[in-house]
N, C-alpha and C positions, 0 to 999 in steps of 0.2 A: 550873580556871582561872576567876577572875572579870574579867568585863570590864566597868568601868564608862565609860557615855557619859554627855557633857555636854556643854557649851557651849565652843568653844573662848578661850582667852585671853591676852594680849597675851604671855603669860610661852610660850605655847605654839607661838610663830610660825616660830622655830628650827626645832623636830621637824617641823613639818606642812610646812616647806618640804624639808628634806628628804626627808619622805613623798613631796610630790610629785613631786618630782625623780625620785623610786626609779620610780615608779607610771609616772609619765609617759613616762622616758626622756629627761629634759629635764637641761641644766646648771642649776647653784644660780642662778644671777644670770635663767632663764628661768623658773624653777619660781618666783623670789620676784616675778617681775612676774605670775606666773601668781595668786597668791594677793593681791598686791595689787590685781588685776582684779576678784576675787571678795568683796573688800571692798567694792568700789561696787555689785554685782549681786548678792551674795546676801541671803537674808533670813533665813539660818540657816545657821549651822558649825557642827561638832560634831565630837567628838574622839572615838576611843576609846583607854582607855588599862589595860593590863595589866602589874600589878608598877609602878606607877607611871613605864611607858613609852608614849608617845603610838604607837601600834601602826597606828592606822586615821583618816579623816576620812569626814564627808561631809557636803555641802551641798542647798539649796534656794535655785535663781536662777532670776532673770529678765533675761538676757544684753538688751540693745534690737532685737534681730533677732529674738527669740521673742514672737509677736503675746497679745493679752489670752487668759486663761485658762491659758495652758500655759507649764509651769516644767520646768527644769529638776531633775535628782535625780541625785547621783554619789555614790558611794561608791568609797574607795579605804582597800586595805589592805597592810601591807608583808608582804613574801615571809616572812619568818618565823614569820608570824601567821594567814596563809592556811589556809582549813581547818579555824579552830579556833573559827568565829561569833563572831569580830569582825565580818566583813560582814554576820550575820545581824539581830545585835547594833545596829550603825549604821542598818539600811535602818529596824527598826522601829520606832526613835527617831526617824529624821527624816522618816519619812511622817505624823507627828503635823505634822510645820511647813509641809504645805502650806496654801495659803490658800482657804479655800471660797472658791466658785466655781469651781475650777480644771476643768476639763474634759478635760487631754492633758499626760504628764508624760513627759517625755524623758529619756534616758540617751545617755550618749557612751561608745565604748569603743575599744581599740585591735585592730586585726583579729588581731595576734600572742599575744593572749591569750583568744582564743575558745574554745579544748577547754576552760579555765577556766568562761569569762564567761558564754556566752551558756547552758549549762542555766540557770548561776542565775537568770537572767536571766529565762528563759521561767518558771521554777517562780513568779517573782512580777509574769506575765502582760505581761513586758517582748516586743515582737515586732521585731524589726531591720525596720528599712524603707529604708534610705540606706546604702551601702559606695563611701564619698570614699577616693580616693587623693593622698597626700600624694608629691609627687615634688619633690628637691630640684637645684639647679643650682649647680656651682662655681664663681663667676663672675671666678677668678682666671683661667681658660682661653678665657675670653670673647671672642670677638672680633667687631667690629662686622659686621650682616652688609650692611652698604651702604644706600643711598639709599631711599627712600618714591618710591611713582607720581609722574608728575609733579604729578598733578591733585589732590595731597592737601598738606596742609602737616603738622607735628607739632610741640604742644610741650607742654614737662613743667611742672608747678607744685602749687605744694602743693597739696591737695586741700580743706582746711582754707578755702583761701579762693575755693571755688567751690559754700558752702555757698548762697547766693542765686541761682546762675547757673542758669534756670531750662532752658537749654537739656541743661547736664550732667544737670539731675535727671531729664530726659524721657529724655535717651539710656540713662542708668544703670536706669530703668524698662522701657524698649522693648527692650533691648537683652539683657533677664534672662531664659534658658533655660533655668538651671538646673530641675535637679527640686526640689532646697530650695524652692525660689520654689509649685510645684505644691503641696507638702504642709504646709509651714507657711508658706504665703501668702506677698503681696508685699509687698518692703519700698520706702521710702522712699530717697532719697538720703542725708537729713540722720540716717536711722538708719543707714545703712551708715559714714557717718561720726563717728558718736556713735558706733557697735563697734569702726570703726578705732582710736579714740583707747584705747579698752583693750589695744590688743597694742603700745605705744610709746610713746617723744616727737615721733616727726615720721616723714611720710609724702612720698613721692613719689605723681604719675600723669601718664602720658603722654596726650594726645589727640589725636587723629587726627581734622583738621578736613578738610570737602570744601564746595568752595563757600560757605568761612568759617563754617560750622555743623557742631560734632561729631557725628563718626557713629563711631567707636570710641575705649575706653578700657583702658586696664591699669593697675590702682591699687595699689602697695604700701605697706607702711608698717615702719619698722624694729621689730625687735625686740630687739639686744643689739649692740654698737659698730658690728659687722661683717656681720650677720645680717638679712633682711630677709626679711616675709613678702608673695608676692603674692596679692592677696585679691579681687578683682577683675578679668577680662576681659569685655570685652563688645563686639557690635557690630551695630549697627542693620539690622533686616530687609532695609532694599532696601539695603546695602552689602555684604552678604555675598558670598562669593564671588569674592574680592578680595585676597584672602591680608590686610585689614586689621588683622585679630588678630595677627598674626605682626609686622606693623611696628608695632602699638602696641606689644608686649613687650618689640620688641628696643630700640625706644628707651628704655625704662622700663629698658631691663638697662643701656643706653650711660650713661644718667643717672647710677643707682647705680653703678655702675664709677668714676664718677671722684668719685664721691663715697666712695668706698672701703668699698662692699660687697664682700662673697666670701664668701656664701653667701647663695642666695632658697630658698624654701619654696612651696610653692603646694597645695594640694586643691582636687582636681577629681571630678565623680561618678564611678565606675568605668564608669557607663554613658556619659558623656559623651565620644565618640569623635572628636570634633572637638579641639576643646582639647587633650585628651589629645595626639592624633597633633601638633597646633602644638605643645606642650611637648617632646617628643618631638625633633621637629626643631629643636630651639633646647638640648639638649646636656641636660635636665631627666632624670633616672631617679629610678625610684620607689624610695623610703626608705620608708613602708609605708599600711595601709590603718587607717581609722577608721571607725566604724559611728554608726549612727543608730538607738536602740530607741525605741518609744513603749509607752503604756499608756493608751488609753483607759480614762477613767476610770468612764461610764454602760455599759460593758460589764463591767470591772471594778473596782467602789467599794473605796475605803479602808476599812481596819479602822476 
């Protein structure tokens, strides 16, 4: 079998969306916003293609949430092809396209295909460091769970235009506990909202103001008519304790309800026990997990 890789193009947009779709577990119309995402962030596509069938892809990105030095590296191959160095094929072609400098090269994977992934994974010095759970909510069964404390107020507004508010950007800062935030540093407001605009056309968030100054938030943003992802919870250290999280979400779900969502998304760390149990209590069950591999690159250089 020969496989040859190359550049992907325009002619090839068809097959590699439905690659993704296969790969991903994603409908056509999410896998095609997926790939037009990867339009604006990546800096390399590449095809693999057997018997003049597009069989595999894989990229090199710089998502705005990934700080200087460190790129992203996927590879993705269809079930029929598996096994046969397509993926061997892709990875060695597109570790030629990262960019000197690079320091830290990331992979994303789905946890349902680990007895797969992860030896390969390790044989090319890839190490899991993150296992996010992705938990989904039907929000046809929704129902409001009542009133905010007295002493808080709540309101929802696009998030797009609180790119200057510098009070959002201090809480969305202060307010980040994630372990993402520990291992690939802190982000920015105005870069969490430059990633938002990759997964949609329009976003909702709720705030949760006390003493007319926000101290928590839940930010979502649509992803397909009906469909919406929540990408963001957070809440300021001396507000904790508060059950705050829980009435930023539920209003953020009241919102999208009558705007006619019915179905949210969310990932959360696996270790992240908090959120977890608030999603939990807000009717969310987990739909599966997603990993984090790195590759240091001064422990191990590229060919």
């Amino acid at each position: 079998m020969t496989v040859h890789v190359r550049p992907m193009t325009g002619a090839d947009r068809p097959a590699v969306t439905r690659l993704l779709g296969e790969v991903l577990r994603e409908a056509p119309v999410v896998a095609g916003r997926i790939l037009e995402h990867l339009d604006r962030v990546a800096s390399l596509h590449l095809v693999a293609v057997v018997d003049g069938e597009v069989v595999g892809r894989s990229n090199v990105a710089h998502p705005p949430m990934l700080p200087a030095g460190t790129v992203a590296l996927n590879v993705g191959v269809t079930a029929s092809a598996r096994g046969r160095g397509v993926g061997a094929a892709l990875f060695d072609r597109t570790v030629h396209g990262i960019p000197p400098g690079t320091g830290r090269v990331l992979g994303f994977t789905d946890d349902r295909d680990d007895d797969a992934v992860l030896p390969w994974l390790a044989r090319r010095h890839f190490v899991p460091f993150q296992h996010s759970i992705a938990s989904q909510l039907d929000l046809t069964t929704w129902r409001s769970t009542g009133s905010a404390p007295a002493d808080v107020s709540i309101r929802v507004v696009d998030p797009q235009t609180t790119r200057d508010d510098e009070a959002v950007a201090l809480l969305y800062v202060d307010s980040d506990t994630s372990p993402e935030a520990d291992e690939i540093g802190e982000t920015t407001w105005s870069t969490q909202l430059e990633a938002a605009k990759g997964f949609g056309p329009r976003g909702r968030m709720a705030l949760v103001d006390l003493h007319g100054a926000p101290v928590a938030m839940s930010l979502a943003q649509q992803t397909d008519d009906a469909d919406w992802d929540v990408l963001y919870t957070g809440v300021l250290p001396a507000a904790r304790g508060r059950g705050l999280a829980r009435v930023a979400k539920a209003a953020l779900h009241d919102d999208l309800a009558r705007l006619g969502a019915t179905r949210l998304e969310t990932y959360n760390e696996a270790g992240n026990a908090g959120i977890r149990h608030v999603n939990a209590s807000l009717g969310y069950v987990r739909l599966k997990g997603a990993r984090r591999h790195r590759r240091d690159l001064a422990a191990h250089p590229l060919p």
